[in-house]
ZATORKE-680336 format. One line per 3 residues: their letters; for each residue x, y, z of N, C-alpha, C. Coordinates in pm, whole numbers, plus 50000, padded with zeros to 5 digits. Layout:
N
a	X:Y:Z:X:Y:Z:X:Y:Z | ...
***
This chain:
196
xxx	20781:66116:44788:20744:66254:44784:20820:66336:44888 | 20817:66295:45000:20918:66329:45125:21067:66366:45084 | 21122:66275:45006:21245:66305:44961:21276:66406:44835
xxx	21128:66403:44770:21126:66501:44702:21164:66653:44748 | 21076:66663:44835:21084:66781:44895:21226:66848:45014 | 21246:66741:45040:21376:66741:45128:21470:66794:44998
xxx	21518:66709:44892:21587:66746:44840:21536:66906:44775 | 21439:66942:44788:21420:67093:44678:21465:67202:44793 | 21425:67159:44951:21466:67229:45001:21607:67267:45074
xxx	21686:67202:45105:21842:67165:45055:21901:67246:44945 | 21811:67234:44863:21843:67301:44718:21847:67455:44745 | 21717:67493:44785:21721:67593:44810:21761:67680:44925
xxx	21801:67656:45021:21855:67672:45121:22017:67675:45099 | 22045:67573:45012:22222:67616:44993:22217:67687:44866 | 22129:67720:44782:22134:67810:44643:22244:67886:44656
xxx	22257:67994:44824:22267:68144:44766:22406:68105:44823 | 22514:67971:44853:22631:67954:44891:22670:67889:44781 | 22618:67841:44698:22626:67756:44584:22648:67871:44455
xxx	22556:68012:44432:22542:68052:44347:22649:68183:44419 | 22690:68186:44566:22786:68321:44591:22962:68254:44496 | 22989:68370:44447:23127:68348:44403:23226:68405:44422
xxx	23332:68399:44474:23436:68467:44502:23547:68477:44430 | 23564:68544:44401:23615:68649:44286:23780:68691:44369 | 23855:68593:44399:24024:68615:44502:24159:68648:44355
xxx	24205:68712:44420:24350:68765:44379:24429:68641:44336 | 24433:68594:44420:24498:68428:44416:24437:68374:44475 | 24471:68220:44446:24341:68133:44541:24400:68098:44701
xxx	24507:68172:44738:24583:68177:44882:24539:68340:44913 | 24495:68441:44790:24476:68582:44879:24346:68641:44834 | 24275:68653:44900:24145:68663:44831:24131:68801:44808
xxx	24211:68907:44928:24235:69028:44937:24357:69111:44990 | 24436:69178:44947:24525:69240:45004:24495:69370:45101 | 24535:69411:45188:24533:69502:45248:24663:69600:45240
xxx	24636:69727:45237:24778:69761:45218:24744:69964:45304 | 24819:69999:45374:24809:70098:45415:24840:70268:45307 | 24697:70316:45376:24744:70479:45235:24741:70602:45404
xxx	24760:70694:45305:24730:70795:45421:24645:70821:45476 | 24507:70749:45436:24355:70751:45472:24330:70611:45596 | 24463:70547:45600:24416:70447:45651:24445:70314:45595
xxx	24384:70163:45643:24442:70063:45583:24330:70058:45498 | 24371:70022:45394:24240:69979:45252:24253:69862:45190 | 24165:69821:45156:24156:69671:45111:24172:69665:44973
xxx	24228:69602:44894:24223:69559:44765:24181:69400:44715 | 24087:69395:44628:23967:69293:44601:23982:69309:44430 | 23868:69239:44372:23837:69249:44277:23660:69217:44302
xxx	23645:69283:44160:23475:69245:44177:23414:69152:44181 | 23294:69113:44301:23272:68995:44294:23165:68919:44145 | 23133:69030:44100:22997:68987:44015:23090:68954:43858
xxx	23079:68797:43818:23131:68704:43716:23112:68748:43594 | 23033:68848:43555:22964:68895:43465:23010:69014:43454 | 23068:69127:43525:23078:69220:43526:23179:69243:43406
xxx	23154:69305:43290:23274:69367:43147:23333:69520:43221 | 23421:69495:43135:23500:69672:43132:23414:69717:42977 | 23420:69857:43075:23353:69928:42919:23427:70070:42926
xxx	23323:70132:42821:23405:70309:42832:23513:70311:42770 | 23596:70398:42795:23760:70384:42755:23839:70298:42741 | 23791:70172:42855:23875:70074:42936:23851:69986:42807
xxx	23730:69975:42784:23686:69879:42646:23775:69872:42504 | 23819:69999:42495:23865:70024:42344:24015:69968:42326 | 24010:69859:42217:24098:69803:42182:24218:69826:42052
xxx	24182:69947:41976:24220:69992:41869:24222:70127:41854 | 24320:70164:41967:24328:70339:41967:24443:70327:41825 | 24469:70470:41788:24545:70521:41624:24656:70536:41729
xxx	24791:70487:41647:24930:70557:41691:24996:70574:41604 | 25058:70744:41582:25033:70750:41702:24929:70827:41756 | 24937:70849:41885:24994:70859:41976:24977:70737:42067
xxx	24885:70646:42033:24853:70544:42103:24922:70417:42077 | 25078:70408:42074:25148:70285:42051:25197:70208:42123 | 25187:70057:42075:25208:69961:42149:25364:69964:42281
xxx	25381:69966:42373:25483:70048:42413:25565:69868:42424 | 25727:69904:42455:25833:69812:42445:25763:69704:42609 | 25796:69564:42627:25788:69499:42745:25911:69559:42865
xxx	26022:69643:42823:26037:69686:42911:26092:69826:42862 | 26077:69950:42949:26095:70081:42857:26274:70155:42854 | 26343:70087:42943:26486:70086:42928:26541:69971:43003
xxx	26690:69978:42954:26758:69882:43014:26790:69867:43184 | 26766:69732:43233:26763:69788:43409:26643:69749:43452 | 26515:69837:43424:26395:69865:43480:26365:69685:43444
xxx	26298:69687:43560:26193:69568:43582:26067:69574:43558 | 26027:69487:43467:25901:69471:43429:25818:69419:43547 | 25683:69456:43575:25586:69366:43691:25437:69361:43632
xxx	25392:69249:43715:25263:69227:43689:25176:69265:43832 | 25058:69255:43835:24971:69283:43941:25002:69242:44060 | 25040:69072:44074:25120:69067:44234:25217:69122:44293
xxx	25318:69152:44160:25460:69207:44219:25405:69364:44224 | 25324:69446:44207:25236:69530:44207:25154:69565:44381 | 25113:69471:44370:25024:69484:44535:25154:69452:44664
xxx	25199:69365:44580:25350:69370:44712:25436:69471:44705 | 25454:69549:44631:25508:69697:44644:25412:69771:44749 | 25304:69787:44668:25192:69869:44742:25171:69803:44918
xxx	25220:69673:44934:25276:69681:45082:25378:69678:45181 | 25467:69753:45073:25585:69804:45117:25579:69903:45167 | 25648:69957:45269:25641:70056:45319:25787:70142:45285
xxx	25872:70091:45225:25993:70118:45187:25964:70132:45008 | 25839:70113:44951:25848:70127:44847:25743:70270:44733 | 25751:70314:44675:25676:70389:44652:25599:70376:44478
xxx	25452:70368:44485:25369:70303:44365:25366:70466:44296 | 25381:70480:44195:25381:70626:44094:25218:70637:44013 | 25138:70672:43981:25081:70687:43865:25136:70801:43806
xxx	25215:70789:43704:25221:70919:43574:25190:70928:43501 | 25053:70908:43498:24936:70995:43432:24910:71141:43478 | 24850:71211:43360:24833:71373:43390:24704:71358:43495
xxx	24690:71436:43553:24635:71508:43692:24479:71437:43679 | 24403:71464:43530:24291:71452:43541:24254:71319:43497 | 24347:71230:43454:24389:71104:43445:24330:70997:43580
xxx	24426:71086:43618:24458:71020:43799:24281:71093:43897 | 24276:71185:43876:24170:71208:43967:24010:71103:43884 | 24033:71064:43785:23934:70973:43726:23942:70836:43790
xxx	24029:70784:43840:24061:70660:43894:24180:70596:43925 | 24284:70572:44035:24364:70480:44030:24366:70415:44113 | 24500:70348:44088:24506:70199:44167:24541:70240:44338
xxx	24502:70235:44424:24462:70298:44579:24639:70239:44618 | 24666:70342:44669:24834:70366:44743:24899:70431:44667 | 24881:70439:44530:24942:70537:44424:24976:70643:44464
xxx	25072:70751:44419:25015:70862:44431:25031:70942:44312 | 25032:71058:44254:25078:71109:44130:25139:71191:44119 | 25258:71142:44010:25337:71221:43972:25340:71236:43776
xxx	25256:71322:43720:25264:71325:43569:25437:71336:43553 | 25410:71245:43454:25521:71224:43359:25585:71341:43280 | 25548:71460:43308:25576:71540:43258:25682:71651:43370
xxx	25654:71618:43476:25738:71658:43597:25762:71578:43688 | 25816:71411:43660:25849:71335:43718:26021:71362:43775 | 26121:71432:43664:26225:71462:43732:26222:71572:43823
xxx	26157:71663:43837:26118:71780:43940:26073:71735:44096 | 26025:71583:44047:26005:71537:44174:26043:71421:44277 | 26195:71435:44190:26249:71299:44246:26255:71320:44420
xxx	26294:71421:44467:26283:71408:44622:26158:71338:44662 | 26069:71281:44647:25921:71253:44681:26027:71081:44719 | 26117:71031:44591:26118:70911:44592:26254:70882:44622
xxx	26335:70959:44727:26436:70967:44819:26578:70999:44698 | 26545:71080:44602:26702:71160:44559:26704:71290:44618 | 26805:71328:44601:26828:71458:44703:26898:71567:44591
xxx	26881:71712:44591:26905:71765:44495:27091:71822:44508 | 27129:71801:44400:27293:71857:44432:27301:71965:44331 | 27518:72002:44329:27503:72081:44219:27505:72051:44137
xxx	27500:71960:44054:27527:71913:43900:27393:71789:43886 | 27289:71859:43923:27161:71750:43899:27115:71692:44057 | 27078:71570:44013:27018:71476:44161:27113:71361:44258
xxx	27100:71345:44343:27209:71221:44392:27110:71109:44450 | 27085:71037:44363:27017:70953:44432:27039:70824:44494 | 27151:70833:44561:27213:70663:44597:27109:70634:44742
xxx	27033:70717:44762:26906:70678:44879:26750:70632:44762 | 26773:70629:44668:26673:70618:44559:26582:70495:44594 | 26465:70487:44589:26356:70381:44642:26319:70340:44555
xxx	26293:70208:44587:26233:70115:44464:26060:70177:44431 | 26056:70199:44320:25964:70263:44276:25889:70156:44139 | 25753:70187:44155:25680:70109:44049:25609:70255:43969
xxx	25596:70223:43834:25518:70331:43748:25444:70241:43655 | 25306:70321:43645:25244:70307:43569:25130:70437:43504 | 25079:70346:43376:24997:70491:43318:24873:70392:43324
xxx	24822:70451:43205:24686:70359:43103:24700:70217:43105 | 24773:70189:43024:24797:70005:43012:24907:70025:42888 | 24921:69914:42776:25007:69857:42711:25072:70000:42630
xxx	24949:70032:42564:24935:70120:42462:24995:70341:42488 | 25012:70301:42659:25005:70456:42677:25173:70495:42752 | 25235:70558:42661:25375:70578:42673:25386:70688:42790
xxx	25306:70713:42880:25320:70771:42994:25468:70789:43080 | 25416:70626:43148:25536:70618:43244:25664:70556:43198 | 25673:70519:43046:25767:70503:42999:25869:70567:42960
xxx	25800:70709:42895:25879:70833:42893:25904:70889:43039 | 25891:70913:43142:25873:70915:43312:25997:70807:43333 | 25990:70716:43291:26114:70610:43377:26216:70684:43292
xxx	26230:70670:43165:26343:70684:43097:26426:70854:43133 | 26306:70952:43131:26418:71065:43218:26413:71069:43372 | 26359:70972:43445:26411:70934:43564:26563:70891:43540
xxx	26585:70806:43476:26715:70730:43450:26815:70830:43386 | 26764:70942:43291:26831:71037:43251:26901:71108:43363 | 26818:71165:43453:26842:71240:43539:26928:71214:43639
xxx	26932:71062:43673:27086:70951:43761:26935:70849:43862 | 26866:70863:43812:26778:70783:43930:26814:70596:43891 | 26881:70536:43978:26928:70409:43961:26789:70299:43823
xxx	26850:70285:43771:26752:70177:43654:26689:70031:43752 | 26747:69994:43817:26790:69878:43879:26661:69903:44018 | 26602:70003:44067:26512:70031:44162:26375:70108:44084
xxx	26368:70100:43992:26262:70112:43864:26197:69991:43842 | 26046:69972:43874:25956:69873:43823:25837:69944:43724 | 25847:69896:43648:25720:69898:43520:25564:69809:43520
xxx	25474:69868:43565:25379:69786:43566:25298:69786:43467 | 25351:69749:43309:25296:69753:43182:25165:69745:43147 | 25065:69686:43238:24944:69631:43223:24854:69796:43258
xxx	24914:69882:43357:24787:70013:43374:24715:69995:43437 | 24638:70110:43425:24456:70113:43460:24414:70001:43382 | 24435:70000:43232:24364:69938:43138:24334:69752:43189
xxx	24460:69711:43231:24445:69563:43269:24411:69557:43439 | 24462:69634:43553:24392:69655:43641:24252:69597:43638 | 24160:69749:43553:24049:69749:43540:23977:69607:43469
xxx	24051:69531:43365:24040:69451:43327:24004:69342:43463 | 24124:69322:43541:24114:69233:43641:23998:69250:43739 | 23941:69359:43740:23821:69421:43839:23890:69459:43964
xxx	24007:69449:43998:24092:69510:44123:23992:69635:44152 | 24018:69635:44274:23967:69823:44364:24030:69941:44248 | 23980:70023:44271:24010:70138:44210:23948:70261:44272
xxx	24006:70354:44318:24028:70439:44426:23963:70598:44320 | 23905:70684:44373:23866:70783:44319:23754:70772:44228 | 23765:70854:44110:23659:70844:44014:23610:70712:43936
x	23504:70724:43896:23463:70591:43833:23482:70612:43691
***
C-alpha cells in the first residue's frame, strides 16, 4: 500500500513537468532573439500542442485569380528561404526583413523585425535598403541583402515587389523570398508582432 501511494505521488508531483511541453524552433534553439527598434524581442512559437490556425490563416482554397499559387522562386537570382534562413536574417544587422503587404495587412500582424514596405511602392523605397537615387534610375551596388514576404504561397505580393525591385537595378543575387508568409509563419505558431 506504501508503494502504492509513493508511486501516485511521484506521479503527481512530476505531472506538471511531464505534461509541460516545449514547443522549440529547433531542438538546439528553442528561441531566437533578435533586436527591433523597441528593443531585443524574442521569437518562440506557441507553447500549447493543440493550438490550430484559424480565420484567414485557415483557408485553404482561395479563387485565382487573384489568389494563385505563386512560382518557388519569383525571378531568376532571388533566393528562395524558409523560416531559419528567415530568423537569421532577422539577426542580421546588415540585413533588412520587408513585409510587402498593403499597410492594413501589416498593421494586422507580422513577423517582429519586419518592417513595411507595400509592394506597390517598393521601388520608391529602395533607399530604406541601401540604393541611392541617380540620374537614370537607382544605383544600388551598396544594395542589402533583403528578405520579402507577403501572405504565404498563394499571395503574389512580394513577388511582384522583388521582380520590379530587380526591374529597377536592385541586384537579384541580394533578394531572399520567404515563400511560406504570414500564412506558414502562423502555421508554425512563431511570435507575431502587432494585431491578432
Amino acid at each position: 500500500m506504501k508503494a502504492i501511494a509513493l508511486t501516485i505521488a511521484l506521479a503527481v508531483a512530476a505531472g506538471p513537468a511531464i505534461t509541460q511541453t516545449v514547443v522549440g524552433i529547433t531542438k538546439d534553439m528553442p528561441t531566437a532573439t533578435i533586436e527591433t527598434d523597441s528593443g531585443p524581442l524574442e521569437i518562440g512559437r506557441i507553447q500549447d500542442p493543440t493550438h490550430e490556425v484559424t480565420g484567414e490563416w485557415a483557408l485553404t482554397s482561395r479563387p485565382c485569380p487573384d489568389f494563385c499559387i505563386q512560382p518557388h522562386s519569383p525571378a531568376e537570382g532571388v533566393t528562395t528561404i524558409g523560416e531559419l534562413e528567415l530568423i537569421a536574417m532577422l539577426q542580421d544587422p546588415e540585413a533588412v526583413v520587408v513585409d510587402s503587404r498593403t499597410s492594413s495587412w501589416f498593421q494586422g500582424g507580422t513577423i517582429p523585425g519586419a518592417i513595411n514596405i507595400p509592394y506597390t511602392y517598393v521601388v520608391d523605397e529602395l533607399a530604406q535598403l541601401g540604393c541611392e537615387p541617380g540620374f537614370d534610375g537607382w544605383e544600388c551596388e551598396a544594395a542589402k541583402p533583403v528578405a520579402l514576404f507577403c501572405n504565404g504561397v498563394w499571395c503574389g505580393q512580394s513577388p511582384t515587389a522583388i521582380r520590379n525591385m530587380i526591374s529597377a537595378g536592385y541586384p537579384a543575387d541580394r533578394i531572399f523570398y520567404y515563400r511560406g508568409g504570414m500564412q506558414v509563419w502562423r502555421l508554425l505558431g512563431l511570435t507575431v508582432t502587432g494585431g491578432q
